[in-house]
Each structure stands twice: as C-alpha cells, then as structure tokens.
N, C-alpha and C positions, 0 to 999 in steps of 0.2 A: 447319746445321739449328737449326732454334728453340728451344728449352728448353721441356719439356712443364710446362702449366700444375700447381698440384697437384692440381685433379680427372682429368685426364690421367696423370700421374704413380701415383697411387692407383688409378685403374681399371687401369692397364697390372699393376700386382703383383695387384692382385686376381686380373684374369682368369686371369694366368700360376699363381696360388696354385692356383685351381679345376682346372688344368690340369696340376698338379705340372712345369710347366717352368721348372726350377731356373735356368738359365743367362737366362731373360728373365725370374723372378720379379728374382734378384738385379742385372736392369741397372736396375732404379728405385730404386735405395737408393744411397746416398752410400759411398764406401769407410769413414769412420768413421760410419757410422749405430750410435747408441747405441738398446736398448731397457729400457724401463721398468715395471714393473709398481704402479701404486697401489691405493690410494695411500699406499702405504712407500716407495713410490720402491727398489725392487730395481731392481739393474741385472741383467736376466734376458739379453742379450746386447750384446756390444761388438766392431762392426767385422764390415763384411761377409763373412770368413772367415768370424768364428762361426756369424753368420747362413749363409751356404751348406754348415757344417755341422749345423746343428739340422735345418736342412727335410731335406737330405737323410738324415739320419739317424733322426729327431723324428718326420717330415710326413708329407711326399709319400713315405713306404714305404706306408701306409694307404690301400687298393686305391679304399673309399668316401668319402677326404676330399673336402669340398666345403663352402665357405663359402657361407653363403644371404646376403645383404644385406637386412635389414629398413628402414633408414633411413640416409641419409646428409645430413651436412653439411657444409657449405663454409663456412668461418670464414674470409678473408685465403689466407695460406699454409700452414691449419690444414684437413683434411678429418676429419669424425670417424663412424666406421661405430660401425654396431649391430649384430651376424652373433650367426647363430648357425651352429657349425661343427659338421660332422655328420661323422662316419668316425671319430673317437679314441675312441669307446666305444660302449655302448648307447642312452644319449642324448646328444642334441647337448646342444654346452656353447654357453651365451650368453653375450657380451662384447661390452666397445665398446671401440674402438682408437682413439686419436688418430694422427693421421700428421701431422707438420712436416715443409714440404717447402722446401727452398732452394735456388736454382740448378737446378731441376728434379728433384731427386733429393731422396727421402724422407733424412731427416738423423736425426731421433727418432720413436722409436712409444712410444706412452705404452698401455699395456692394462688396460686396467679389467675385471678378472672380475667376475661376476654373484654368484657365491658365494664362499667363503673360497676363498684362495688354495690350490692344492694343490703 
C-alpha cells in the first residue's frame, strides 16, 4: 500500500476527528508524534499514547465536537489548517495547526491559538 500523501494523511484525522473515531483518528499519527503549542513551544503531548489518551478522555467525550475547516494549506510535507472548533464550550475556539507529515504519518502538530493560551 502506498504511503498517504500529507494532504491525505491530514484529511484522514480530520475526518476521523469530526467523527470522534479514535482508533482511525490515531492510524495517521506516527508512534512518536510530538505536539506543540506556540509560540512557546510547549510540548502539550508526546507519543501516540498520550495522544489516544487526551482525545479520548479531552475530546471526543463532547457529544457537539466538530472541527469546521476555514482554510488550508499545502506547504511540501507541511499542511496547515485554520478551524474553528466548536463542542468545548459556548463559543468555538479558533486556531491554526500545522501538521508535519513523514513517511505518511503526521510526526509534529505545531497549534497556534488565536487567543492566550489557556
């Protein structure tokens, strides 16, 4: 099977995000996928463990999550979304994520919040 490109790669967790299906959100992320938040550069999760336990525990419990896509780009093996994500509160929160993707599989998320970090 071919190695999905990173706009492939990126749309496959999207959808699956939209979807809370945890076990095909976490097949597009690399066993060590690092994430990040700027730009301090926290490391807000490390290694897909962590990650399948935030969303499950974090996420996908929030009956109205759903990521909206306002923009995307394609940089190389750099996708970078603009969402606004709606179900964590009263109002959606807006950010933009960078995704690095190698070997098919997301490796770093870089998340850029729109307001101060909370």
């Amino acid at each position: 099977m071919a190695l999905m490109t990173p706009l492939e790669c990126v749309e496959r967790q999207f959808a699956a995000y939209n979807q809370r299906d945890l076990p095909r959100f976490l097949s597009a992320f690399a066993d060590n996928v690092r994430s990040y938040r700027l730009p301090d550069m926290t490391l807000l999760l490390d290694g897909k463990p962590a990650y399948g336990d935030f969303y499950a525990s974090q996420r996908f419990i929030h009956a109205g999550l759903r990521a909206e896509l306002l923009s995307r780009m394609v940089i190389g093996n750099k996708v970078i979304d603009h969402e606004l994500i709606h179900g964590l509160g009263p109002q959606p929160v807006e950010t933009a994520v960078m995704f690095v993707v190698e070997e098919g599989l997301i490796k770093m998320v870089f998340a850029i919040p729109a307001g101060a970090p909370k």
